[in-house]
C-alpha positions as semicolon CSV with decimal commas, in nm:
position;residue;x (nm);y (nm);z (nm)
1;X;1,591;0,253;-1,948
2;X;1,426;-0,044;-1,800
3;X;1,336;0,132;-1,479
4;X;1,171;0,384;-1,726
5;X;0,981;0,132;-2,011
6;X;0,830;-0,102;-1,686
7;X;0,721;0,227;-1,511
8;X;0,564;0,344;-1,835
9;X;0,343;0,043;-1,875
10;X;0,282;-0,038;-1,493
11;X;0,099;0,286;-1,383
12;X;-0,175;0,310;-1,678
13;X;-0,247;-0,037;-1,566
14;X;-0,239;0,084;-1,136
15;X;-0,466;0,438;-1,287
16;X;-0,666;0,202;-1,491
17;X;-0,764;-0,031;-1,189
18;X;-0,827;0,222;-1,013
19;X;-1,032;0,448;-1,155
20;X;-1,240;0,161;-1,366
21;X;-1,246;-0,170;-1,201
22;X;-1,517;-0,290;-1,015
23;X;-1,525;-0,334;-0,614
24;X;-1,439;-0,664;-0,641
25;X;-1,143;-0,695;-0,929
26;X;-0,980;-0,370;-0,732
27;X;-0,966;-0,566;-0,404
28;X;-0,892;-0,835;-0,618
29;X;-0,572;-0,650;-0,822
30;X;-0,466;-0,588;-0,497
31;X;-0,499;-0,914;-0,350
32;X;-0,292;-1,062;-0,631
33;X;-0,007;-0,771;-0,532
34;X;-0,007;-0,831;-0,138
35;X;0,000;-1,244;-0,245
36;X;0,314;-1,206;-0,512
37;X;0,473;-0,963;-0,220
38;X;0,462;-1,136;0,067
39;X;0,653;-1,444;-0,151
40;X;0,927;-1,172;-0,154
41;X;0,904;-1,100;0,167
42;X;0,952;-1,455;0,250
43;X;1,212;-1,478;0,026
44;X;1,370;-1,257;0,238
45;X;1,243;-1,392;0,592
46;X;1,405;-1,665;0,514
47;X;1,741;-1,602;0,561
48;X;1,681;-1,490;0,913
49;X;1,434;-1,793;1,015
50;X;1,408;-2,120;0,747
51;X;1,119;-2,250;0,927
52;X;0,819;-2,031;0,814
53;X;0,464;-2,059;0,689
54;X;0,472;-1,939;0,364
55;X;0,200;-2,103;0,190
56;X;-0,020;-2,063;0,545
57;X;0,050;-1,665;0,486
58;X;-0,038;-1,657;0,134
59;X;-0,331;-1,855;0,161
60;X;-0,436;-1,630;0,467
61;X;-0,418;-1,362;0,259
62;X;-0,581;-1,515;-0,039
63;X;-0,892;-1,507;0,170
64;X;-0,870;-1,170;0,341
65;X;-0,885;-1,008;-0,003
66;X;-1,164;-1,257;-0,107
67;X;-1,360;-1,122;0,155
68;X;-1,285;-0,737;0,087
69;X;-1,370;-0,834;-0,285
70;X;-1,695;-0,997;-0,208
71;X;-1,802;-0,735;0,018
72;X;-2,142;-0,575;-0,131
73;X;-2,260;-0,906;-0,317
74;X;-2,584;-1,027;-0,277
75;X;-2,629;-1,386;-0,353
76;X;-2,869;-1,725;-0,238
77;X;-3,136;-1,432;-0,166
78;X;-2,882;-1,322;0,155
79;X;-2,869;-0,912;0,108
80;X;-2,554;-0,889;0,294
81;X;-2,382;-1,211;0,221
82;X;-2,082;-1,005;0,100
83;X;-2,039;-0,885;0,419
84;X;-2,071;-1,191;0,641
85;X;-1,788;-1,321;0,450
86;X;-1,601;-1,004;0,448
87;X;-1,632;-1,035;0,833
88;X;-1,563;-1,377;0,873
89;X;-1,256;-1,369;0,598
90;X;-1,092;-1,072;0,848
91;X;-1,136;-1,280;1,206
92;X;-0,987;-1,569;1,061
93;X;-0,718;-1,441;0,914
94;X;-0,660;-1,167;1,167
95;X;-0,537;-1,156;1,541
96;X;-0,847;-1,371;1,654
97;X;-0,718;-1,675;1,502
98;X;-0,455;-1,699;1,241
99;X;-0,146;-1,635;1,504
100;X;-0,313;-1,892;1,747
101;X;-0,333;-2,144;1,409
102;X;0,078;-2,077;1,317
103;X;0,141;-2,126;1,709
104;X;-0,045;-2,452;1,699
105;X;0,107;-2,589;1,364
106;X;0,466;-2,502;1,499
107;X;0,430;-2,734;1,803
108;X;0,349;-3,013;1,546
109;X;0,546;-2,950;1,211
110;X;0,909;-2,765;1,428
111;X;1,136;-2,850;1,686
112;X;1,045;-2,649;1,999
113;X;1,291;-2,372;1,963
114;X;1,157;-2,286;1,611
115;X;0,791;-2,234;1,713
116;X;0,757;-1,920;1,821
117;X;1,029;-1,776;1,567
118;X;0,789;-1,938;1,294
119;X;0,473;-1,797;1,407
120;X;0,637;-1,466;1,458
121;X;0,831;-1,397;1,124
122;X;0,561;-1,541;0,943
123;X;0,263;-1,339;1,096
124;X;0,460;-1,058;1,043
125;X;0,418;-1,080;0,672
126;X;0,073;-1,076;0,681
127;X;0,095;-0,745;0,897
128;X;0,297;-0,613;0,717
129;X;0,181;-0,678;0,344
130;X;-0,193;-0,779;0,390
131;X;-0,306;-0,520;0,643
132;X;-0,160;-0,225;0,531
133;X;-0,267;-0,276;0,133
134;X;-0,641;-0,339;0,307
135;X;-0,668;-0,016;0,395
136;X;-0,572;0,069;0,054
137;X;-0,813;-0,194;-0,044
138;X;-1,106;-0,084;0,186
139;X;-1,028;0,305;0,125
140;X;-1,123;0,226;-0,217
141;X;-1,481;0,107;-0,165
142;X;-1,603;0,407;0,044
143;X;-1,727;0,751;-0,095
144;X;-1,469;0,925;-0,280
145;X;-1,172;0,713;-0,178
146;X;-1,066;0,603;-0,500
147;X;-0,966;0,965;-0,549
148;X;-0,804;0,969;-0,232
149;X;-0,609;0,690;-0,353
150;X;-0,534;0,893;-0,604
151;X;-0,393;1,180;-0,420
152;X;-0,227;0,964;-0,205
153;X;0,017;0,726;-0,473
154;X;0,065;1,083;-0,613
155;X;0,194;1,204;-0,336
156;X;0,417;0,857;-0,246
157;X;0,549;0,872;-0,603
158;X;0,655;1,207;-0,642
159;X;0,870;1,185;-0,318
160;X;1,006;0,909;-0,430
161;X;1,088;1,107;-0,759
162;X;1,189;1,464;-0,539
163;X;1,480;1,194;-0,379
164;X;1,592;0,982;-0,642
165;X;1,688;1,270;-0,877
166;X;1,770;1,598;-0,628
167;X;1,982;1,304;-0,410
168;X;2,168;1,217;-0,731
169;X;2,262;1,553;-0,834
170;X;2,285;1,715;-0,489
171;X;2,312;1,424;-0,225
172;X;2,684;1,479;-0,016
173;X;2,534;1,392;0,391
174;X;2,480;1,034;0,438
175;X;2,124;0,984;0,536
176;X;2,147;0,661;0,728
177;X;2,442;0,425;0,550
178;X;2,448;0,154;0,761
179;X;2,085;0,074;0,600
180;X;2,121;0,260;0,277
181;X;2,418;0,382;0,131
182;X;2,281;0,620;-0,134
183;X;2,051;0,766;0,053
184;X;2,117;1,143;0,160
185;X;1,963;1,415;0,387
186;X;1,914;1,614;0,055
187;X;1,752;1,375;-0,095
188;X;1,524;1,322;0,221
189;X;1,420;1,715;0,225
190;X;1,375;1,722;-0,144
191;X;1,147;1,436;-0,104
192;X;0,915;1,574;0,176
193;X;0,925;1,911;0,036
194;X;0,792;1,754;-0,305
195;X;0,531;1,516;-0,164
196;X;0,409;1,850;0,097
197;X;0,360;2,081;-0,253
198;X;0,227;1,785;-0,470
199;X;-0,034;1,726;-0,208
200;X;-0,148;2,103;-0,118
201;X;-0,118;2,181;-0,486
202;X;-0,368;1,853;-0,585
203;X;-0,618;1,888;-0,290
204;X;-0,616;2,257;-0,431
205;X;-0,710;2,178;-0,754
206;X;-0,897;1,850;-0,670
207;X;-1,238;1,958;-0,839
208;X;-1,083;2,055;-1,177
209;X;-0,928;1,722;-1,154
210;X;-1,249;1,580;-1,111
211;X;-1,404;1,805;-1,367
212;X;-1,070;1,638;-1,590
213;X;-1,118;1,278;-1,486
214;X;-1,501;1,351;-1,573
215;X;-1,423;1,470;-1,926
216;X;-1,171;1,178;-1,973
217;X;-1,485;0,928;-1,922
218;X;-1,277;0,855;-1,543
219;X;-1,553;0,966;-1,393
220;X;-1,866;0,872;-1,339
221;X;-1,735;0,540;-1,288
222;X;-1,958;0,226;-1,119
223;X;-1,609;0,169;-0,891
224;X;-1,515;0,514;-0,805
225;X;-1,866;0,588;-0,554
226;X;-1,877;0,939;-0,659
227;X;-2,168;1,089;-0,590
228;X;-2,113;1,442;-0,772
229;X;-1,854;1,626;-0,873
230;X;-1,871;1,949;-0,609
231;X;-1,554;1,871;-0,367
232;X;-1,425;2,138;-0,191
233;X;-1,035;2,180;-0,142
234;X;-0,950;2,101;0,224
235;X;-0,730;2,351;0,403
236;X;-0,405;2,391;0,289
237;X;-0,277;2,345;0,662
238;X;-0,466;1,955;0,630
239;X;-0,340;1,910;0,256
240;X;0,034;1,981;0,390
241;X;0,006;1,774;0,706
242;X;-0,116;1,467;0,454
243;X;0,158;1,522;0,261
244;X;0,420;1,576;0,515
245;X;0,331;1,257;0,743
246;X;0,259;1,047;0,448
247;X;0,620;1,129;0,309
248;X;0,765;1,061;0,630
249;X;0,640;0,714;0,649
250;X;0,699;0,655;0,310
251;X;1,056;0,718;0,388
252;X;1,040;0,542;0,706
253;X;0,887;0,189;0,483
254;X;1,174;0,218;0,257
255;X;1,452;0,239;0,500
256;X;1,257;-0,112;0,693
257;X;1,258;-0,255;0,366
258;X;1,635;-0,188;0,297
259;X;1,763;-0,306;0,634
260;X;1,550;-0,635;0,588
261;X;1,753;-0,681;0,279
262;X;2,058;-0,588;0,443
263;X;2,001;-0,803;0,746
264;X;1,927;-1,098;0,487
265;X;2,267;-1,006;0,275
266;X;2,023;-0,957;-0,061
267;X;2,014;-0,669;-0,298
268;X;1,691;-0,715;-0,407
269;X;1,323;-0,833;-0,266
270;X;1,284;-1,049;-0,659
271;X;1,330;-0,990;-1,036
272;X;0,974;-0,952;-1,132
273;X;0,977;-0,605;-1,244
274;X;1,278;-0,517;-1,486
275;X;1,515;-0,243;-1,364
276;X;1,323;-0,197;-1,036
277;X;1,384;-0,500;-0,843
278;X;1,110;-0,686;-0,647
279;X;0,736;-0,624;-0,633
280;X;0,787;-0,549;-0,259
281;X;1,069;-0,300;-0,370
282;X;0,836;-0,103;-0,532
283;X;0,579;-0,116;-0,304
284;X;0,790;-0,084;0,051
285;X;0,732;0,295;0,099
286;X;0,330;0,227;0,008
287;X;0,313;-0,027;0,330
288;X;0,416;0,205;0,571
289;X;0,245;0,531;0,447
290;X;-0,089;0,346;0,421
291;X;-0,194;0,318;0,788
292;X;-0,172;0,724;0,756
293;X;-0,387;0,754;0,441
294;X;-0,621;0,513;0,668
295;X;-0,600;0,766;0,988
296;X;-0,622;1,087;0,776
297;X;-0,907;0,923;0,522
298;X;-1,204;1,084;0,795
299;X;-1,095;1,422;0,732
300;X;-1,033;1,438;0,426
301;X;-1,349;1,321;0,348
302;X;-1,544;1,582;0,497
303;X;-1,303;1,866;0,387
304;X;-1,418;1,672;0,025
305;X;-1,783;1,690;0,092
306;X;-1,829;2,031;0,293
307;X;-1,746;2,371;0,161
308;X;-1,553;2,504;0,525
Protein backbone atom coordinates (compact mmCIF):
# COMPACT_ATOMS: atom_id res chain seq x y z
CA UNK A 1 0.00 0.00 0.00
CA UNK A 2 2.79 2.38 0.59
CA UNK A 3 4.45 1.66 -2.72
CA UNK A 4 0.93 2.60 -4.09
CA UNK A 5 -0.16 6.00 -1.76
CA UNK A 6 3.76 7.56 -2.46
CA UNK A 7 3.35 6.71 -6.22
CA UNK A 8 -0.07 8.33 -6.18
CA UNK A 9 1.15 11.64 -4.90
CA UNK A 10 4.75 11.64 -6.53
CA UNK A 11 3.79 11.59 -10.29
CA UNK A 12 1.06 14.56 -10.31
CA UNK A 13 3.87 16.42 -8.74
CA UNK A 14 6.79 14.84 -11.72
CA UNK A 15 3.47 15.66 -14.60
CA UNK A 16 2.97 18.89 -12.85
CA UNK A 17 6.72 20.03 -13.17
CA UNK A 18 6.77 19.10 -16.17
CA UNK A 19 4.24 20.25 -18.08
CA UNK A 20 3.95 23.78 -15.97
CA UNK A 21 7.15 24.88 -14.45
CA UNK A 22 9.23 27.33 -15.84
CA UNK A 23 12.80 26.66 -17.57
CA UNK A 24 14.44 27.39 -14.65
CA UNK A 25 12.35 25.59 -11.55
CA UNK A 26 12.29 22.33 -14.08
CA UNK A 27 16.11 22.28 -14.26
CA UNK A 28 15.85 23.29 -10.90
CA UNK A 29 13.28 20.17 -9.65
CA UNK A 30 15.70 18.23 -11.21
CA UNK A 31 18.70 19.57 -9.77
CA UNK A 32 17.28 19.05 -6.30
CA UNK A 33 16.65 15.08 -7.50
CA UNK A 34 20.26 14.43 -9.05
CA UNK A 35 21.64 16.38 -5.51
CA UNK A 36 19.37 14.09 -2.93
CA UNK A 37 20.54 11.00 -5.36
CA UNK A 38 23.88 11.17 -5.61
CA UNK A 39 23.85 11.32 -1.39
CA UNK A 40 22.47 7.77 -2.00
CA UNK A 41 24.73 6.92 -4.24
CA UNK A 42 27.40 7.84 -1.88
CA UNK A 43 25.79 6.18 0.67
CA UNK A 44 26.42 3.35 -1.21
CA UNK A 45 30.05 4.23 -2.64
CA UNK A 46 30.98 4.16 0.49
CA UNK A 47 31.19 0.85 1.43
CA UNK A 48 33.48 0.08 -1.43
CA UNK A 49 35.88 3.31 -0.96
CA UNK A 50 35.43 5.55 2.60
CA UNK A 51 37.51 8.22 1.23
CA UNK A 52 35.20 10.16 -1.22
CA UNK A 53 34.14 13.67 -2.11
CA UNK A 54 30.77 13.84 -1.31
CA UNK A 55 30.09 17.32 -0.57
CA UNK A 56 32.73 18.25 -3.70
CA UNK A 57 30.08 16.06 -5.93
CA UNK A 58 27.06 17.61 -4.64
CA UNK A 59 28.23 20.96 -4.78
CA UNK A 60 29.48 20.20 -8.43
CA UNK A 61 26.29 19.39 -9.22
CA UNK A 62 24.56 22.15 -7.42
CA UNK A 63 26.11 24.35 -10.04
CA UNK A 64 25.69 22.32 -13.20
CA UNK A 65 21.92 22.55 -12.71
CA UNK A 66 22.28 26.29 -11.75
CA UNK A 67 23.63 26.82 -14.99
CA UNK A 68 20.98 24.68 -17.04
CA UNK A 69 18.38 26.69 -14.89
CA UNK A 70 19.75 30.05 -15.68
CA UNK A 71 20.14 29.34 -19.20
CA UNK A 72 17.85 31.97 -21.26
CA UNK A 73 18.07 34.85 -18.52
CA UNK A 74 18.91 38.10 -19.42
CA UNK A 75 20.22 40.21 -16.69
CA UNK A 76 22.92 43.49 -16.00
CA UNK A 77 21.78 44.40 -19.75
CA UNK A 78 23.98 40.97 -20.92
CA UNK A 79 21.33 39.21 -23.56
CA UNK A 80 22.92 35.93 -23.13
CA UNK A 81 24.17 35.97 -19.63
CA UNK A 82 22.18 32.75 -19.04
CA UNK A 83 24.20 31.13 -21.29
CA UNK A 84 27.71 32.20 -20.37
CA UNK A 85 26.97 30.73 -17.11
CA UNK A 86 25.31 27.74 -18.46
CA UNK A 87 28.67 27.26 -20.33
CA UNK A 88 30.93 28.03 -17.74
CA UNK A 89 28.74 25.95 -14.94
CA UNK A 90 29.27 22.67 -17.52
CA UNK A 91 33.37 23.12 -18.03
CA UNK A 92 33.83 23.39 -14.52
CA UNK A 93 32.03 20.82 -13.39
CA UNK A 94 32.66 18.57 -16.34
CA UNK A 95 35.78 16.58 -17.71
CA UNK A 96 37.75 19.94 -18.24
CA UNK A 97 38.22 20.48 -14.67
CA UNK A 98 36.31 18.88 -11.92
CA UNK A 99 38.31 15.30 -12.20
CA UNK A 100 41.65 17.30 -12.38
CA UNK A 101 40.21 19.34 -8.98
CA UNK A 102 39.29 15.67 -7.01
CA UNK A 103 42.86 14.42 -8.31
CA UNK A 104 44.47 17.47 -6.83
CA UNK A 105 42.51 17.50 -3.43
CA UNK A 106 43.33 13.68 -2.99
CA UNK A 107 47.13 14.29 -3.03
CA UNK A 108 46.48 16.79 -0.13
CA UNK A 109 43.43 15.57 2.05
CA UNK A 110 44.41 11.10 1.39
CA UNK A 111 47.14 8.89 1.80
CA UNK A 112 48.60 8.10 -1.64
CA UNK A 113 46.90 4.85 -2.26
CA UNK A 114 43.42 6.46 -1.76
CA UNK A 115 43.81 9.20 -4.42
CA UNK A 116 42.96 7.90 -7.38
CA UNK A 117 40.19 5.49 -5.81
CA UNK A 118 38.68 8.92 -4.44
CA UNK A 119 38.69 10.81 -7.55
CA UNK A 120 37.38 7.84 -9.38
CA UNK A 121 34.31 6.62 -7.26
CA UNK A 122 33.46 10.02 -6.63
CA UNK A 123 33.47 11.40 -10.29
CA UNK A 124 31.59 8.60 -11.09
CA UNK A 125 28.59 9.92 -9.26
CA UNK A 126 28.48 12.89 -11.01
CA UNK A 127 28.47 10.79 -14.36
CA UNK A 128 26.34 8.87 -13.43
CA UNK A 129 23.54 11.02 -11.65
CA UNK A 130 24.28 14.62 -12.97
CA UNK A 131 24.91 13.91 -16.64
CA UNK A 132 22.43 11.63 -17.49
CA UNK A 133 19.34 13.70 -15.64
CA UNK A 134 20.95 16.84 -17.87
CA UNK A 135 19.89 15.48 -20.77
CA UNK A 136 16.63 15.07 -19.20
CA UNK A 137 17.14 18.53 -17.98
CA UNK A 138 18.31 20.08 -21.35
CA UNK A 139 15.70 17.87 -23.45
CA UNK A 140 13.24 19.83 -21.63
CA UNK A 141 14.14 23.35 -22.77
CA UNK A 142 14.17 22.65 -26.56
CA UNK A 143 11.06 22.57 -28.92
CA UNK A 144 8.69 20.00 -27.99
CA UNK A 145 10.86 18.08 -25.55
CA UNK A 146 8.83 18.38 -22.63
CA UNK A 147 6.47 16.06 -24.50
CA UNK A 148 9.18 13.90 -25.34
CA UNK A 149 9.80 13.67 -21.79
CA UNK A 150 6.63 12.72 -21.62
CA UNK A 151 6.66 9.83 -23.92
CA UNK A 152 9.72 8.81 -22.64
CA UNK A 153 8.92 8.32 -18.41
CA UNK A 154 5.81 6.70 -20.03
CA UNK A 155 7.52 4.41 -21.67
CA UNK A 156 10.28 3.74 -18.55
CA UNK A 157 7.29 3.35 -16.23
CA UNK A 158 5.18 1.08 -17.92
CA UNK A 159 8.11 -1.45 -18.35
CA UNK A 160 8.76 -1.20 -15.15
CA UNK A 161 4.97 -2.00 -14.51
CA UNK A 162 4.89 -4.93 -17.69
CA UNK A 163 7.85 -6.69 -15.15
CA UNK A 164 6.88 -6.14 -11.77
CA UNK A 165 3.38 -7.67 -12.19
CA UNK A 166 3.70 -10.37 -15.39
CA UNK A 167 7.23 -11.47 -13.35
CA UNK A 168 5.13 -11.98 -10.22
CA UNK A 169 2.47 -14.00 -11.66
CA UNK A 170 4.47 -15.69 -14.44
CA UNK A 171 8.29 -15.29 -13.54
CA UNK A 172 9.91 -19.26 -13.19
CA UNK A 173 13.70 -18.51 -15.33
CA UNK A 174 16.04 -16.61 -13.26
CA UNK A 175 16.96 -13.51 -15.12
CA UNK A 176 20.35 -12.78 -13.66
CA UNK A 177 20.31 -13.94 -9.64
CA UNK A 178 23.56 -13.31 -8.73
CA UNK A 179 22.48 -9.42 -9.10
CA UNK A 180 18.77 -9.80 -8.65
CA UNK A 181 17.03 -12.57 -7.34
CA UNK A 182 13.44 -11.78 -8.39
CA UNK A 183 14.09 -10.84 -11.49
CA UNK A 184 12.94 -13.27 -14.40
CA UNK A 185 13.26 -13.62 -18.24
CA UNK A 186 9.37 -13.27 -18.23
CA UNK A 187 9.36 -10.49 -16.56
CA UNK A 188 12.17 -9.00 -18.87
CA UNK A 189 9.99 -9.78 -22.21
CA UNK A 190 6.85 -8.57 -20.62
CA UNK A 191 8.65 -5.45 -19.88
CA UNK A 192 10.11 -4.65 -23.40
CA UNK A 193 7.09 -5.86 -25.06
CA UNK A 194 5.05 -3.25 -22.87
CA UNK A 195 7.40 -0.27 -23.14
CA UNK A 196 7.68 -1.24 -27.43
CA UNK A 197 3.47 -0.99 -27.56
CA UNK A 198 3.22 1.94 -25.00
CA UNK A 199 5.60 3.87 -27.16
CA UNK A 200 4.22 3.04 -30.86
CA UNK A 201 0.74 3.29 -29.43
CA UNK A 202 1.60 7.11 -27.79
CA UNK A 203 3.73 8.46 -30.73
CA UNK A 204 0.53 7.19 -32.66
CA UNK A 205 -1.78 9.10 -30.93
CA UNK A 206 0.64 11.95 -29.90
CA UNK A 207 -1.53 14.85 -31.48
CA UNK A 208 -4.81 13.86 -29.73
CA UNK A 209 -2.71 13.88 -26.70
CA UNK A 210 -1.73 17.19 -27.46
CA UNK A 211 -5.18 18.18 -28.54
CA UNK A 212 -5.95 16.49 -24.60
CA UNK A 213 -3.13 18.21 -22.77
CA UNK A 214 -4.44 21.44 -24.72
CA UNK A 215 -8.00 21.06 -23.42
CA UNK A 216 -6.67 20.22 -19.87
CA UNK A 217 -5.02 23.92 -19.86
CA UNK A 218 -1.36 21.55 -20.23
CA UNK A 219 -0.85 23.13 -23.11
CA UNK A 220 -0.04 26.14 -24.23
CA UNK A 221 2.27 26.30 -21.47
CA UNK A 222 5.30 29.21 -21.15
CA UNK A 223 7.69 25.87 -20.20
CA UNK A 224 6.55 23.38 -22.64
CA UNK A 225 8.07 25.55 -26.13
CA UNK A 226 5.25 24.38 -28.17
CA UNK A 227 4.86 26.12 -31.00
CA UNK A 228 1.43 24.54 -32.36
CA UNK A 229 -0.30 21.73 -31.92
CA UNK A 230 0.12 19.89 -35.64
CA UNK A 231 2.72 16.90 -34.76
CA UNK A 232 2.79 14.22 -36.93
CA UNK A 233 3.16 10.52 -35.58
CA UNK A 234 6.68 9.27 -36.44
CA UNK A 235 6.91 5.87 -38.07
CA UNK A 236 5.90 3.11 -36.21
CA UNK A 237 9.33 1.33 -37.14
CA UNK A 238 11.11 4.73 -35.09
CA UNK A 239 8.30 4.69 -32.28
CA UNK A 240 9.21 0.81 -31.66
CA UNK A 241 12.97 1.21 -31.89
CA UNK A 242 12.50 4.17 -29.02
CA UNK A 243 10.72 1.99 -27.11
CA UNK A 244 12.68 -1.13 -27.51
CA UNK A 245 16.28 0.50 -26.80
CA UNK A 246 14.94 2.71 -24.16
CA UNK A 247 13.52 -0.48 -22.30
CA UNK A 248 16.64 -2.19 -22.73
CA UNK A 249 18.64 0.34 -20.94
CA UNK A 250 16.17 0.86 -18.53
CA UNK A 251 16.66 -2.71 -17.64
CA UNK A 252 20.26 -2.55 -18.06
CA UNK A 253 20.27 0.82 -15.14
CA UNK A 254 18.37 -1.30 -12.83
CA UNK A 255 20.42 -4.37 -12.85
CA UNK A 256 23.87 -1.61 -12.25
CA UNK A 257 21.92 -0.25 -9.58
CA UNK A 258 21.17 -3.67 -7.89
CA UNK A 259 24.68 -5.06 -8.11
CA UNK A 260 26.01 -1.69 -6.55
CA UNK A 261 23.78 -2.55 -3.70
CA UNK A 262 24.79 -5.99 -3.71
CA UNK A 263 28.47 -5.27 -3.95
CA UNK A 264 27.90 -2.76 -0.90
CA UNK A 265 25.80 -5.64 1.15
CA UNK A 266 22.60 -2.94 1.30
CA UNK A 267 19.04 -3.55 0.37
CA UNK A 268 18.23 -0.28 -0.31
CA UNK A 269 19.86 3.11 -1.95
CA UNK A 270 17.76 5.29 1.38
CA UNK A 271 14.31 5.50 3.07
CA UNK A 272 13.13 8.68 1.56
CA UNK A 273 10.28 7.42 -0.35
CA UNK A 274 7.93 4.97 1.69
CA UNK A 275 7.56 1.44 0.26
CA UNK A 276 9.95 2.17 -2.64
CA UNK A 277 13.25 2.49 -1.14
CA UNK A 278 15.77 5.23 -2.12
CA UNK A 279 15.37 8.19 -4.45
CA UNK A 280 18.09 6.57 -6.62
CA UNK A 281 15.94 3.30 -6.48
CA UNK A 282 13.39 4.86 -8.21
CA UNK A 283 15.23 6.64 -10.50
CA UNK A 284 18.12 3.83 -11.49
CA UNK A 285 16.41 2.60 -14.72
CA UNK A 286 15.82 6.62 -15.73
CA UNK A 287 19.90 7.11 -15.61
CA UNK A 288 20.68 4.66 -17.99
CA UNK A 289 17.77 5.04 -20.53
CA UNK A 290 18.40 8.81 -20.69
CA UNK A 291 21.57 9.00 -22.83
CA UNK A 292 19.08 7.15 -25.48
CA UNK A 293 16.18 9.62 -25.16
CA UNK A 294 19.28 12.17 -25.70
CA UNK A 295 20.57 10.17 -29.01
CA UNK A 296 17.03 9.48 -30.36
CA UNK A 297 15.67 13.25 -29.29
CA UNK A 298 16.91 14.53 -33.25
CA UNK A 299 14.58 12.27 -34.83
CA UNK A 300 11.97 12.37 -33.11
CA UNK A 301 11.81 15.81 -33.41
CA UNK A 302 11.52 16.05 -36.97
CA UNK A 303 9.16 12.98 -37.29
CA UNK A 304 7.16 15.66 -34.64
CA UNK A 305 7.43 18.61 -36.87
CA UNK A 306 7.21 17.08 -40.55
CA UNK A 307 4.28 15.21 -41.92
CA UNK A 308 6.68 12.11 -43.76
Amino acid sequence: MKRVLTAAVLAPVVLLILFKAPNWLYSAFIGLIAVLAVHEYFGIAFHYQQKLFAYVIEVAIGLYFLGQSLFGIHAFGIENLGRAFDRWATDATGVRVLPLVLVALGMFLWPMKDVLPAAAFSYFGFIYVALTLGEISTIGHFENGRVTVFVFLLVVWSGDIFAYYIGRAFGRHKLAETISPKKTWEGAIASTAGAVLVSVVLFHYIHSLGTVLVKLHALPSESLLFTDIRLYAPGWQLAAMFGFVVNIAAQLGDLAESAFKRGADVKDSGTLLPGHGGLLDRIDAMLFAAPVLWFFYPALYMALRHQP
